[in-house]
N, C-alpha and C positions, 0 to 999 in steps of 0.2 A: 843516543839518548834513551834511558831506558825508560819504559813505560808507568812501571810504579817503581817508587822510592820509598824506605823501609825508614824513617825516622823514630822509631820509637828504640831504638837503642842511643841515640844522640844526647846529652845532657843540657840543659836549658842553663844561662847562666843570663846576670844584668847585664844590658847596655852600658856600656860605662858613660858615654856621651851624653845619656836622657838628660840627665842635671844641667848638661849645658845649654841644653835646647830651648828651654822656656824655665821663667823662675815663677810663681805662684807669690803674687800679691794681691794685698787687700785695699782696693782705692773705694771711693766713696764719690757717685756721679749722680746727678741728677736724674729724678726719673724719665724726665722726655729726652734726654741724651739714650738711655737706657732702650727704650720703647721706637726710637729713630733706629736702632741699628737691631733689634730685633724683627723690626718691618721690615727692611734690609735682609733681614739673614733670612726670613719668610721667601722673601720673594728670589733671591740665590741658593738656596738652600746651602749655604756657607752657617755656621754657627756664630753667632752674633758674639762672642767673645775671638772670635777668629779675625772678625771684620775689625773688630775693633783695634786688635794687633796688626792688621793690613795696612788699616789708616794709619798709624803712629809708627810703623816701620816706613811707611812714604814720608813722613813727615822730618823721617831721621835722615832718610836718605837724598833729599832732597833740601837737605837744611833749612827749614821752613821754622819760621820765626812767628810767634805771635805774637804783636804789637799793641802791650798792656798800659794804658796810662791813669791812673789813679789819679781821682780827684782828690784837690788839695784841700785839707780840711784848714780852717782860719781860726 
């Protein structure tokens, strides 16, 4: 192993994968939804839009269902 490495002749080029890895969307959440996982990411020093993709990757991976039942209007 040598001791230094000379990269400044190497040429940089994109990831071709970046695209795959995460897609940038615009959702719209409440603010103390908001403020719970910024406490959160406070106290982990995780990035509260991190945490928030943690959660909802457990929720995929887990098949986790939320049990929505709308009141009947008459």
């Amino acid at each position: 192993m040598k001791d230094e490495y000379d990269f400044s002749k190497m040429r940089s080029r994109k990831n071709p994968y970046a695209s795959k890895l995460k897609k940038q969307v615009t959702i719209r959440m409440s603010e103390d939804v908001i403020e719970y996982f910024k406490d959160m990411a406070e106290e982990s020093g995780i990035p509260y839009q991190s945490l928030i993709n943690l959660y909802l990757r457990d929720c995929v991976s887990s098949h986790r269902k939320i049990d929505v039942k709308w009141a009947r209007q008459a």
